[in-house]
N, C-alpha and C positions, 0 to 999 in steps of 0.2 A: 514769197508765197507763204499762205500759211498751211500747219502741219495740223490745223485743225480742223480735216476731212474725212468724211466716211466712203462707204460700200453703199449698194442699192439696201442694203439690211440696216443701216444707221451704226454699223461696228467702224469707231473710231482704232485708227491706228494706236490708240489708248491701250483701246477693247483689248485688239491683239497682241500687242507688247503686255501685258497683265496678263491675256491668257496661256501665251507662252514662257510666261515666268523670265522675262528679258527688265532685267532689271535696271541694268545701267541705260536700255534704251526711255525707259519708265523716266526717269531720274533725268535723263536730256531732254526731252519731250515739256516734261513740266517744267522746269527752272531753266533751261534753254530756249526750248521754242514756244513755252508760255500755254500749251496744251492743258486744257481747262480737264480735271480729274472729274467732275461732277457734269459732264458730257454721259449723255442715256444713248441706249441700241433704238431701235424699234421695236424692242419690247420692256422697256424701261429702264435695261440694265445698267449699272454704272461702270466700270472699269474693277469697280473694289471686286461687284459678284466675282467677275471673269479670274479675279486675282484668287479668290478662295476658288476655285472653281479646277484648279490647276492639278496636276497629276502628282505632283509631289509639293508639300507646303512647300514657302517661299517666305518666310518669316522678315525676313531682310524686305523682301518688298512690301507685306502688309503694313510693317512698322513705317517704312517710307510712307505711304498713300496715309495712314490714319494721323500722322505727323502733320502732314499738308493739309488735308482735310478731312478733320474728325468726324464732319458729322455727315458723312456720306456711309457711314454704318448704317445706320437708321435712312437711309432713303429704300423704297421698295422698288421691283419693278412692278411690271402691270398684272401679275396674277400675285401681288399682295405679298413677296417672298423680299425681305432684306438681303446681303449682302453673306452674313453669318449661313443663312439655309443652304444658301449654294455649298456648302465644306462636305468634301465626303466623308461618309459615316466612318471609312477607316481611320479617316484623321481626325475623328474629335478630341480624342484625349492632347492631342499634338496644339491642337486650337484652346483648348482650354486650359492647359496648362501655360500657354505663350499669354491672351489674355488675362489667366488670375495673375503672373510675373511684371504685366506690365498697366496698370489701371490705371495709369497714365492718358495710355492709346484713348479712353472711353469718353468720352464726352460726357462733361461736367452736366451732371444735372437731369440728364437723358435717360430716359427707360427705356433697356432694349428690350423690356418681355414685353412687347412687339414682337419682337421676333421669337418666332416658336424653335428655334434648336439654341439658345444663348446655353443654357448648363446645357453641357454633354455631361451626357453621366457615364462613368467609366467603367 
C-alpha cells in the first residue's frame, strides 16, 4: 500500500510528520516509502510551510526537505504565502541566521522576494 495518503483536509501524513517536527519519520516516508515532498493540503500547503510552521525550529529537518527538494521554497499556497511566511516572528533571527549559513539550501538562480518575510530583520 502506499503511504501517499491524505485526510478529508488533503494533509498528507507528510503534512503531519513536518508539522510535528518528526524528523526521522520525515526522512523514512521520503527515501523509504517514496512520499512525494511537493504533495499540497487543500489549501496549497506544501509539507515545507508545515515544517517552518513548527513550534520550535527544527533545522535538521529544513535542511533535510531543501536538500531533496529545493525548489519547494518558492512554491505558494492558495492565499499567495511561500513556505518562508509561515516562520514565526519569534524565530526569524533563528531562520535567518540558519539560511545566510547555508546558501547552499537556496535554489540556484531563484528569487525568493516573492516571498515577502525572506530578510528578517533583527
Amino acid at each position: 500500500r502506499s503511504l501517499q495518503c491524505c485526510n478529508r483536509f488533503g494533509e498528507s501524513i507528510m503534512h503531519m510528520a513536518c508539522r510535528r517536527s518528526l524528523t526521522d519519520v520525515v526522512v523514512f516516508l521520503a527515501e523509504e516509502a517514496g512520499v512525494s515532498l511537493r504533495i499540497r493540503d487543500d489549501f496549497g500547503r506544501t509539507p515545507l510551510h508545515d515544517a517552518f510552521w513548527t513550534g520550535e525550529p527544527n533545522l535538521c529537518l529544513i535542511e533535510f526537505l531543501l536538500k531533496r527538494e529545493p525548489d519547494i521554497i518558492l512554491m505558494k499556497d492558495k492565499r499567495g504565502h511561500c513556505p518562508l511566511e509561515y516562520v514565526r516572528k519569534d524565530h526569524w533571527e533563528t531562520w535567518t541566521n540558519f539560511l545566510l549559513e547555508r546558501p547552499h539550501l537556496i535554489v540556484q538562480g531563484s528569487s525568493l522576494r516573492n516571498c515577502r518575510l525572506i530578510i528578517f530583520v533583527k
